[in-house]
N, C-alpha and C positions, 0 to 999 in steps of 0.2 A: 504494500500500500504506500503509495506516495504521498512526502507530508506536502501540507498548501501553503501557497506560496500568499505571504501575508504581502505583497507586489502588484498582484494581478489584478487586483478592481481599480478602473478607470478613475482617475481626477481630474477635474477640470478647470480647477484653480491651478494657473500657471505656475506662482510661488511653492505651492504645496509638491507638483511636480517637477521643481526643481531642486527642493529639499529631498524629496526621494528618490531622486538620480542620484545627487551626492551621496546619500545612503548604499544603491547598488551598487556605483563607482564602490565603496569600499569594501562590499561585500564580494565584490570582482576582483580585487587585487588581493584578497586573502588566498584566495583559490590559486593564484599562478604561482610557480617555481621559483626558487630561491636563486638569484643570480643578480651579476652585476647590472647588467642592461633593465631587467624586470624591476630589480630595486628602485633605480631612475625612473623608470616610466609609472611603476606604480604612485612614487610617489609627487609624479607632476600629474596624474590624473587625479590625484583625491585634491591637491590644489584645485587644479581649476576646474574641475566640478563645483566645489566647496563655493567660491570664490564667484560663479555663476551666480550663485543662490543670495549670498550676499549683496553682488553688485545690484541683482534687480531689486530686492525689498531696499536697499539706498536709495537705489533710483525712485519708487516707489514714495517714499518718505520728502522729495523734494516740493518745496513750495510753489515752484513756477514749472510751465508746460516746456 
C-alpha cells in the first residue's frame, strides 16, 4: 500500500504554492547522492526556491503598484 502524498491536492493561492515548492525542492535534494556537484546544486536549489517565496510575499507587502 502506498502512503499519500500530503503534495497532491491543488492550490491556488500562488504564495501558498510557492511555499510548497520550497518545501518539495527540499524534500528532493534529500533523496539525491552524496557528492561534490549534488552538494552544490542541492544546495542552490533550496536557495532559490526559498528565496522565490520570499521575494513574492515582499513584493506583495509593497505600498505602491
Amino acid at each position: 500500500m502506498t502512503e499519500p502524498n500530503p503534495f497532491s491536492e491543488k492550490i491556488f493561492d500562488f504564495d501558498e504554492r510557492l511555499i510548497r515548492f520550497a518545501g518539495e525542492c527540499i524534500l528532493f535534494t534529500r533523496k539525491l547522492n552524496k557528492s561534490y556537484e549534488n552538494e552544490y546544486y542541492k544546495n542552490q536549489l533550496i536557495r532559490s526556491s526559498g528565496s522565490s517565496s520570499l521575494n513574492f510575499g515582499e513584493s506583495q507587502g509593497t505600498l505602491s503598484d
